[in-house]
Backbone atoms as SQL, in Angstrom:
CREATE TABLE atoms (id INTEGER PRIMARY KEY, chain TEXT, resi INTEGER, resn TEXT, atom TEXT, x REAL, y REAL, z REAL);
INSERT INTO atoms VALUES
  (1, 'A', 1, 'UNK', 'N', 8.917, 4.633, -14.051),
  (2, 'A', 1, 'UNK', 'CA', 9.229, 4.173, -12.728),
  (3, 'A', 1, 'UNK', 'C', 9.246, 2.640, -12.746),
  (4, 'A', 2, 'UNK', 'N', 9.843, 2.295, -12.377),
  (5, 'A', 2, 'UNK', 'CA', 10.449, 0.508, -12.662),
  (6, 'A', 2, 'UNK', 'C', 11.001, 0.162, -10.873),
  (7, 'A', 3, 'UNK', 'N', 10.936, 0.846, -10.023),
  (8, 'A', 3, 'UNK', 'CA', 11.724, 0.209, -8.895),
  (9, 'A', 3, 'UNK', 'C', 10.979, -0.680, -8.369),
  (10, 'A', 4, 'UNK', 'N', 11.836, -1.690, -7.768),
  (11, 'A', 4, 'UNK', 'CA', 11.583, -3.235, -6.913),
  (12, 'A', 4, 'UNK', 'C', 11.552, -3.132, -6.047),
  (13, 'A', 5, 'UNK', 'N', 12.226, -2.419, -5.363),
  (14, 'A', 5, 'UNK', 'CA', 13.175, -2.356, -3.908),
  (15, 'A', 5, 'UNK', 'C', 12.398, -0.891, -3.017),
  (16, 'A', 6, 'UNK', 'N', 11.449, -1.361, -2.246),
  (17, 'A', 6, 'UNK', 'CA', 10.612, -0.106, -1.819),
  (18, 'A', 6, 'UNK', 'C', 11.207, -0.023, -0.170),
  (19, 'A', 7, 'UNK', 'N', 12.371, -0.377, -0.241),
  (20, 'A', 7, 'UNK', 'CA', 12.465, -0.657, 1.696),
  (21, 'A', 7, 'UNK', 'C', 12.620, 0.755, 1.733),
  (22, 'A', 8, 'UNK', 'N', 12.689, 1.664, 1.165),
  (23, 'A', 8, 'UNK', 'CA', 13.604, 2.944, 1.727),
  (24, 'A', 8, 'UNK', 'C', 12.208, 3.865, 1.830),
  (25, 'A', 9, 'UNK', 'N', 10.772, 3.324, 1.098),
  (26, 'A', 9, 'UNK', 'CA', 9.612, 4.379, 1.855),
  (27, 'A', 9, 'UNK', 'C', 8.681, 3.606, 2.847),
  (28, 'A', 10, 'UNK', 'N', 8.554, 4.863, 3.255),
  (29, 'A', 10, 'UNK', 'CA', 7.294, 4.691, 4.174),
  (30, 'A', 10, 'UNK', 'C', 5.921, 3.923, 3.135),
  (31, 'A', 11, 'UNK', 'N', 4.801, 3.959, 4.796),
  (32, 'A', 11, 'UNK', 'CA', 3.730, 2.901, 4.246),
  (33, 'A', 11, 'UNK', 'C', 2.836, 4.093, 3.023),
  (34, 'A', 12, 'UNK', 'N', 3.309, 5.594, 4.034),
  (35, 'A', 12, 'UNK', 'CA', 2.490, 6.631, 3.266),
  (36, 'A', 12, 'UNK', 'C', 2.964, 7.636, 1.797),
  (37, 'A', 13, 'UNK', 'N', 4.560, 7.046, 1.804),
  (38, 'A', 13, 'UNK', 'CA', 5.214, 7.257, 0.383),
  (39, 'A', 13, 'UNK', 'C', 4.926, 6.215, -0.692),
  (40, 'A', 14, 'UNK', 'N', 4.434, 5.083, -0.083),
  (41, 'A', 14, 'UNK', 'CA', 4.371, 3.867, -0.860),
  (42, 'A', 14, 'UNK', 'C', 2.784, 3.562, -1.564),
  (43, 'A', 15, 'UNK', 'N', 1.899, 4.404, -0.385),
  (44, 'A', 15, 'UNK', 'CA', 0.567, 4.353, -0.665),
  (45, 'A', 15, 'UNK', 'C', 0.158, 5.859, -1.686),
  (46, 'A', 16, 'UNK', 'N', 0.980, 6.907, -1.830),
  (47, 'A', 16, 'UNK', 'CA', 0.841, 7.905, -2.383),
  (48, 'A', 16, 'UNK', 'C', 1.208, 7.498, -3.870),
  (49, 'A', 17, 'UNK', 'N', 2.511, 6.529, -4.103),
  (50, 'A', 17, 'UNK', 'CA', 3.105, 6.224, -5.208),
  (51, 'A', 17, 'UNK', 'C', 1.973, 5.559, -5.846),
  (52, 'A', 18, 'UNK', 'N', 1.041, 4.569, -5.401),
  (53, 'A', 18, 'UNK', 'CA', 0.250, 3.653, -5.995),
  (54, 'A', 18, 'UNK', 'C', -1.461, 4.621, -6.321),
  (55, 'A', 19, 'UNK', 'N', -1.683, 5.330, -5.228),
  (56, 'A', 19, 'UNK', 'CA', -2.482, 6.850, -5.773),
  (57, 'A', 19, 'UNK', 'C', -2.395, 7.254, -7.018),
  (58, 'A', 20, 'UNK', 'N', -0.991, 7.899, -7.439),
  (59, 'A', 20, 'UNK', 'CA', -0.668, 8.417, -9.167),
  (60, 'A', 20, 'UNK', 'C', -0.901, 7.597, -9.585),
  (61, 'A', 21, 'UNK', 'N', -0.449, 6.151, -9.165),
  (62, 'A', 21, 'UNK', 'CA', -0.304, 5.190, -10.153),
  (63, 'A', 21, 'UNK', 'C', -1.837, 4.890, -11.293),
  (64, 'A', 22, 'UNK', 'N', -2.565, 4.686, -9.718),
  (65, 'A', 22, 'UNK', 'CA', -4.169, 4.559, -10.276),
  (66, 'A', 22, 'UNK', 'C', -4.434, 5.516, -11.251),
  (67, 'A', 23, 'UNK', 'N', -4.093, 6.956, -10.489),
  (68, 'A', 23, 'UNK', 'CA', -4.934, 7.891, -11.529),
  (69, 'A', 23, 'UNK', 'C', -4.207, 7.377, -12.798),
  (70, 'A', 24, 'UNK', 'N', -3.053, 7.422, -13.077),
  (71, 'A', 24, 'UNK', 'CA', -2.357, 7.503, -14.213),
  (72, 'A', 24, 'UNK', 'C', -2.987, 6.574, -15.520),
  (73, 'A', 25, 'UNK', 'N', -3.570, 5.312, -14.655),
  (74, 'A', 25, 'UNK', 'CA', -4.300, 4.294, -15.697),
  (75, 'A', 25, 'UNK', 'C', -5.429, 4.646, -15.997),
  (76, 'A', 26, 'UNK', 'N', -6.152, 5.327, -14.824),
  (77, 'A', 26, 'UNK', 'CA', -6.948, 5.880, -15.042),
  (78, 'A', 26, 'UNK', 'C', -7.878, 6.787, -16.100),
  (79, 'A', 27, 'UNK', 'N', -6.694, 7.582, -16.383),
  (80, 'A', 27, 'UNK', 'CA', -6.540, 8.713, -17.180),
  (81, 'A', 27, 'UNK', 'C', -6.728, 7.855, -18.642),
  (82, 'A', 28, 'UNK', 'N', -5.800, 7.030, -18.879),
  (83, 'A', 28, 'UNK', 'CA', -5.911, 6.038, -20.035),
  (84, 'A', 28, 'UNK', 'C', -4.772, 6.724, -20.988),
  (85, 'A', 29, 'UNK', 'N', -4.081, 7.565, -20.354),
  (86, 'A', 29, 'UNK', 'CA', -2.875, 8.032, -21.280),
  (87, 'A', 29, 'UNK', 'C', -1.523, 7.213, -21.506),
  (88, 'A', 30, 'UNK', 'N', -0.965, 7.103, -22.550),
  (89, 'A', 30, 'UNK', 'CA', 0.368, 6.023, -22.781),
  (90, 'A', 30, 'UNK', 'C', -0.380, 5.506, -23.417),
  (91, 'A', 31, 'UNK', 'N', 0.860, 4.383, -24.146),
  (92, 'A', 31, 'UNK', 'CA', 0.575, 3.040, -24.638),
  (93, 'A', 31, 'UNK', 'C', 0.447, 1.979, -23.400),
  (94, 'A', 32, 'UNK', 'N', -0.065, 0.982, -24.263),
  (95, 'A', 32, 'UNK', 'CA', -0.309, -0.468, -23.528),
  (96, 'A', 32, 'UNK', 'C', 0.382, -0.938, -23.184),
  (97, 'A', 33, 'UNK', 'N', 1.955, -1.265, -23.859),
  (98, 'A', 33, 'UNK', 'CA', 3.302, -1.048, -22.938),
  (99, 'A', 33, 'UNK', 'C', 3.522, 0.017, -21.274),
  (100, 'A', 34, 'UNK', 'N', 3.307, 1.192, -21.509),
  (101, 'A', 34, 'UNK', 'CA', 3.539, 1.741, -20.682),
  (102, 'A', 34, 'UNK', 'C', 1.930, 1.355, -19.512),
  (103, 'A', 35, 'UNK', 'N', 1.337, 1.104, -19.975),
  (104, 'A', 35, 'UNK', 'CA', 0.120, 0.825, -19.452),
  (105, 'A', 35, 'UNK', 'C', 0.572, -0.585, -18.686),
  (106, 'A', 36, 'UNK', 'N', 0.789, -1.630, -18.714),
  (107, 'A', 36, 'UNK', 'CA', 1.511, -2.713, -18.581),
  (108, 'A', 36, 'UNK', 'C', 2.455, -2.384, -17.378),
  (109, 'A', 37, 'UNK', 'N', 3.338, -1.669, -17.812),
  (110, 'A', 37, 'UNK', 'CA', 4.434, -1.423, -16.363),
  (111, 'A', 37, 'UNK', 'C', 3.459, -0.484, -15.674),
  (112, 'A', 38, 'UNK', 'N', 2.778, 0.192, -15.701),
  (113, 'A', 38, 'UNK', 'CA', 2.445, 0.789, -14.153),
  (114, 'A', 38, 'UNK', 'C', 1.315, 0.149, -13.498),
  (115, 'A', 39, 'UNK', 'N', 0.769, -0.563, -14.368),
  (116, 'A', 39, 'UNK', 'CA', 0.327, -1.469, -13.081),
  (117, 'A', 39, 'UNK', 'C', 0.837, -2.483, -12.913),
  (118, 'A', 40, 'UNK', 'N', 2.137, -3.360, -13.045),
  (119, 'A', 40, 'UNK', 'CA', 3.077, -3.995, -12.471),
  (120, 'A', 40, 'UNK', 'C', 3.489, -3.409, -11.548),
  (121, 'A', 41, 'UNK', 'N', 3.832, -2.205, -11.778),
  (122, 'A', 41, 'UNK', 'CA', 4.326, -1.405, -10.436),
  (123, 'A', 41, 'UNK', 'C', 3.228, -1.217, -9.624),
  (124, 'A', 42, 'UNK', 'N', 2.192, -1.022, -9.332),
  (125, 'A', 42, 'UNK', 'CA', 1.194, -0.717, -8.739),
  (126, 'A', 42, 'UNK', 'C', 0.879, -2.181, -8.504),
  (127, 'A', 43, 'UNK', 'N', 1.206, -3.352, -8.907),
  (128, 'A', 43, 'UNK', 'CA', 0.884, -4.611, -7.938),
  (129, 'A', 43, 'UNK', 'C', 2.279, -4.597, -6.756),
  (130, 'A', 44, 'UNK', 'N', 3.339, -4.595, -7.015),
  (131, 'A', 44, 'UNK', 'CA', 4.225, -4.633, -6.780),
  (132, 'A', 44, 'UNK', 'C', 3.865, -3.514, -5.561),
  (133, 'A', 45, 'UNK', 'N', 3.925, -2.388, -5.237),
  (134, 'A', 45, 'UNK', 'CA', 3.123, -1.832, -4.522),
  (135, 'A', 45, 'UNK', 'C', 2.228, -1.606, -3.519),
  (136, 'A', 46, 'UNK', 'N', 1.593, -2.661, -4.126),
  (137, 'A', 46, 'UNK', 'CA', 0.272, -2.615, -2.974),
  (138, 'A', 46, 'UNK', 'C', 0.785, -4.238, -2.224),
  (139, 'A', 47, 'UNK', 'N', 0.979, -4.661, -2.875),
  (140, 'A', 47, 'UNK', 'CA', 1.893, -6.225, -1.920),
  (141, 'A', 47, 'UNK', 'C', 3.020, -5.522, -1.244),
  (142, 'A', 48, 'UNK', 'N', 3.653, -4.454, -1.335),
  (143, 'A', 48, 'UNK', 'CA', 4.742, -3.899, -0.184),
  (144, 'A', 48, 'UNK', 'C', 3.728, -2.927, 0.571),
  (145, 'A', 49, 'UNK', 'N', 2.446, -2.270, 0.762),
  (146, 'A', 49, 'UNK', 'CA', 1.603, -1.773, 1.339),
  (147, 'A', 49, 'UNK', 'C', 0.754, -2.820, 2.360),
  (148, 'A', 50, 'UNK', 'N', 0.398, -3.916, 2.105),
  (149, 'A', 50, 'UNK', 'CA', -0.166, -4.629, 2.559),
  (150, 'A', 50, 'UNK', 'C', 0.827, -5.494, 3.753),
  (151, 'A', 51, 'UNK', 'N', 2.280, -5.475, 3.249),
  (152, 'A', 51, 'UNK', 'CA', 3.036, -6.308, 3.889),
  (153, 'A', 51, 'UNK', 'C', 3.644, -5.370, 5.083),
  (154, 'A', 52, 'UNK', 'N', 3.565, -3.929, 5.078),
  (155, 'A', 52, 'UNK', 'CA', 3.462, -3.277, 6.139),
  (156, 'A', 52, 'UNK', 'C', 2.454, -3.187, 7.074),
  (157, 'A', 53, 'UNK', 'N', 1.394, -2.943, 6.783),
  (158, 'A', 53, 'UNK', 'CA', 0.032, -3.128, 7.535),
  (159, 'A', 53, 'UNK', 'C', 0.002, -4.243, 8.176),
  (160, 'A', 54, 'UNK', 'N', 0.679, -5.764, 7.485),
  (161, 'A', 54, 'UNK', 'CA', 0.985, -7.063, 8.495),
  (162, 'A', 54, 'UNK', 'C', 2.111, -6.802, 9.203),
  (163, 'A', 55, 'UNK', 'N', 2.842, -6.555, 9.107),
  (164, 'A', 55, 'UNK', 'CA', 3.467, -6.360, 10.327),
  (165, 'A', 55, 'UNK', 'C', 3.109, -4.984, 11.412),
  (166, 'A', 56, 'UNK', 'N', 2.865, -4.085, 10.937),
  (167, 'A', 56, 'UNK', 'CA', 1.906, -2.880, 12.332),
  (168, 'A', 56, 'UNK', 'C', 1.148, -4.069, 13.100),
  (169, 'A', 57, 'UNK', 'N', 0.014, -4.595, 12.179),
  (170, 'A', 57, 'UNK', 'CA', -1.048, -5.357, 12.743),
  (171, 'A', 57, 'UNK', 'C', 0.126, -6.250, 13.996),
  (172, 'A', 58, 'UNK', 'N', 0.752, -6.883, 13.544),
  (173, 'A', 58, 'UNK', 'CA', 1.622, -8.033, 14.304),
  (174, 'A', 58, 'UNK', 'C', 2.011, -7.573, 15.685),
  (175, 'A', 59, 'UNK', 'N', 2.535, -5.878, 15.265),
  (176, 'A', 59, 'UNK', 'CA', 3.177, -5.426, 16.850),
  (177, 'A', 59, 'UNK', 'C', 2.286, -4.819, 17.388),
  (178, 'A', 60, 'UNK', 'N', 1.397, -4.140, 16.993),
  (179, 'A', 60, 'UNK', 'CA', -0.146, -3.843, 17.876),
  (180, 'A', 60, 'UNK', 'C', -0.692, -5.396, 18.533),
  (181, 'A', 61, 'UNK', 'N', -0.828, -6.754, 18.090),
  (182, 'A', 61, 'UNK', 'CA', -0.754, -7.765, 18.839),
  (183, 'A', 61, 'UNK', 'C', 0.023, -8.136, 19.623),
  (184, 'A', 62, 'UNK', 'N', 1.108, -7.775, 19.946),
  (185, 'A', 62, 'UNK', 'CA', 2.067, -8.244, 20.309),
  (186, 'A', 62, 'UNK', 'C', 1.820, -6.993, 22.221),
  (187, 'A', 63, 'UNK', 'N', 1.623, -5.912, 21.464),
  (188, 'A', 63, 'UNK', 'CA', 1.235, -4.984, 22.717),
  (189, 'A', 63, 'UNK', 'C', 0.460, -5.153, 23.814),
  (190, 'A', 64, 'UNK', 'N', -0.643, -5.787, 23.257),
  (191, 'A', 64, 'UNK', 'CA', -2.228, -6.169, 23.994),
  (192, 'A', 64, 'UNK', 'C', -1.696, -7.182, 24.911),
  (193, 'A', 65, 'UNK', 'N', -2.348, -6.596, 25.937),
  (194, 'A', 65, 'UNK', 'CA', -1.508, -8.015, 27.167),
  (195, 'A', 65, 'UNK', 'C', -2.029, -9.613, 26.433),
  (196, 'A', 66, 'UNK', 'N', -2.727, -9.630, 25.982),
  (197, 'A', 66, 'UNK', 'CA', -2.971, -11.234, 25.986),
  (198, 'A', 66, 'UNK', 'C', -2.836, -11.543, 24.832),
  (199, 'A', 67, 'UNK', 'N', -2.254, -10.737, 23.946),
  (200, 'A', 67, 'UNK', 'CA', -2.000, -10.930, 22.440),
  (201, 'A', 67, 'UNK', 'C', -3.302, -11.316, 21.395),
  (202, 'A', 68, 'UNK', 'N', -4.371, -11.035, 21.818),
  (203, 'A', 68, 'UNK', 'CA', -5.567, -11.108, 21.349),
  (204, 'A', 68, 'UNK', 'C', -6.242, -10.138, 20.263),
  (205, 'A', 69, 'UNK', 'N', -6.555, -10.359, 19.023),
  (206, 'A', 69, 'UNK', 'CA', -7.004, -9.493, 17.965),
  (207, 'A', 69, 'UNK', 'C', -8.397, -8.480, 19.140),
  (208, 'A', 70, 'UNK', 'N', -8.601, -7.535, 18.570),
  (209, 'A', 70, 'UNK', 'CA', -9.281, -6.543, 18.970),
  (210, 'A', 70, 'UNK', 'C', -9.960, -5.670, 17.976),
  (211, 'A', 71, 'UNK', 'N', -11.276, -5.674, 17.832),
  (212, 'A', 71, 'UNK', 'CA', -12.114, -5.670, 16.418),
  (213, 'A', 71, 'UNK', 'C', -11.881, -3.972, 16.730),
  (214, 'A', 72, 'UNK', 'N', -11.091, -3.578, 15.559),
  (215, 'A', 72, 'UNK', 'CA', -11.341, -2.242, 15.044),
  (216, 'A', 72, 'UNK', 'C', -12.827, -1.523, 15.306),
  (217, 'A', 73, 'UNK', 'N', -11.996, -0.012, 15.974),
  (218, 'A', 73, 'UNK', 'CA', -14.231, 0.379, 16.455),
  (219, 'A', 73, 'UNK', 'C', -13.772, 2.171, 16.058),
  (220, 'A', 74, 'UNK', 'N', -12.767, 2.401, 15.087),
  (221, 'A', 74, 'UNK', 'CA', -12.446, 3.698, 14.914),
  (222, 'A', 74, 'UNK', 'C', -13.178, 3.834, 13.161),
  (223, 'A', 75, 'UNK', 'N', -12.915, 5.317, 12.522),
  (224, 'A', 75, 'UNK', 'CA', -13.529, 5.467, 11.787),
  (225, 'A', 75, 'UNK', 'C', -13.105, 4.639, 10.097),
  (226, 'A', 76, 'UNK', 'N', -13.357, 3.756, 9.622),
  (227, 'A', 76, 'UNK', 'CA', -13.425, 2.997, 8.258),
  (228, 'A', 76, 'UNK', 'C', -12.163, 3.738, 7.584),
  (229, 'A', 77, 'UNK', 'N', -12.267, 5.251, 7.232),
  (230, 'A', 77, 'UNK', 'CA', -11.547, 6.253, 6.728),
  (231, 'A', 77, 'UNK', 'C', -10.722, 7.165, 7.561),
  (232, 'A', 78, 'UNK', 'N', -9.362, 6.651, 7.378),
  (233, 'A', 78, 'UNK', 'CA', -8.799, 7.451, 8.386),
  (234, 'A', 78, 'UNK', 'C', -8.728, 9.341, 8.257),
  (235, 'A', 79, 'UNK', 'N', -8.986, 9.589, 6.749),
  (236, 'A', 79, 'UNK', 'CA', -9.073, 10.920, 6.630),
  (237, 'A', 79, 'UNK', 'C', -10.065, 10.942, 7.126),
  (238, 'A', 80, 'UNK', 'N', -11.292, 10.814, 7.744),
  (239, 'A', 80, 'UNK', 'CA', -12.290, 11.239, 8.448),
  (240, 'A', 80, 'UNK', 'C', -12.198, 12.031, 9.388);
């Protein structure tokens, strides 16, 4: 898996992709080459994961009448 261009998933196709990814290094299977590209891809990844979450964050501010941050009071883990 080598792709750059993640506009076409979601935050939760994008966060599932970087899931395998972990296990995959995890596991410690491949070479160090192949070891090498998946966590390139898995940086690559989590900087298009993170850059969604800034913008949600942005239009949830944008909602709040006074545009004011509002300290998270729900559960840490959303599978909870």
């Amino acid at each position: 898996m080598t792709q750059t261009d993640f506009s076409d998933l979601t935050f939760e196709q994008a966060l599932a992709q970087l899931q395998k990814l972990v296990e995959e290094l995890e596991s410690g299977d491949g070479s160090l080459e192949e070891s090498l590209a998946r966590y390139e891809q898995g940086m690559k990844l989590a900087a298009y994961c993170n850059e969604l979450l800034d913008k949600a964050e942005l239009r949830v501010q944008e909602l709040l009448p006074t545009g004011e941050e509002v300290p998270f009071s729900g559960p840490l883990d959303s599978r909870s």
